[in-house]
Residue, then its C-alpha position, 0 to 999 in steps of 0.5 A: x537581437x534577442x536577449x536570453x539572459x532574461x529567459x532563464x528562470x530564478x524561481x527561488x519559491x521551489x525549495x525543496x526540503x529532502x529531511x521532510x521530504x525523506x521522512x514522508x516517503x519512509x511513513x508512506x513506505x511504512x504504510x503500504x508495509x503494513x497494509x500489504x502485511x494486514x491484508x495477507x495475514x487477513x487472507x490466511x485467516x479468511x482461508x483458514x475459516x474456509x477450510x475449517x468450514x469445509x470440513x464440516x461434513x454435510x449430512x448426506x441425503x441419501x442416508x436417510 
């Protein structure tokens, strides 16, 4: 018969270390935080400009 006592995997090369593992999702997180933060204050800013822009009232044709 088969033995399946030698099927069953010790592969003791996969150690997993959770500190360092932690650690790298918190600086991972951080920085989609901060890129998603940058972008939207850059947006507002790029809006801003827009509307300041607009503002400006084009001479009109007509009038001369």
């Amino acid at each position: 018969m088969f033995d399946f006592r030698h099927i069953t995997c010790e592969c003791n090369c996969m150690q997993i270390n959770y500190f360092t593992l932690g650690i790298i999702a918190v600086v991972l997180l951080a920085l989609v935080i901060w890129l998603v933060w940058r972008n939207r204050k850059d947006e507002k800013a790029f809006e801003k400009d827009e509307i300041d822009s607009s503002m400006v009232d084009p001479e009109d044709p007509e009038k001369e």
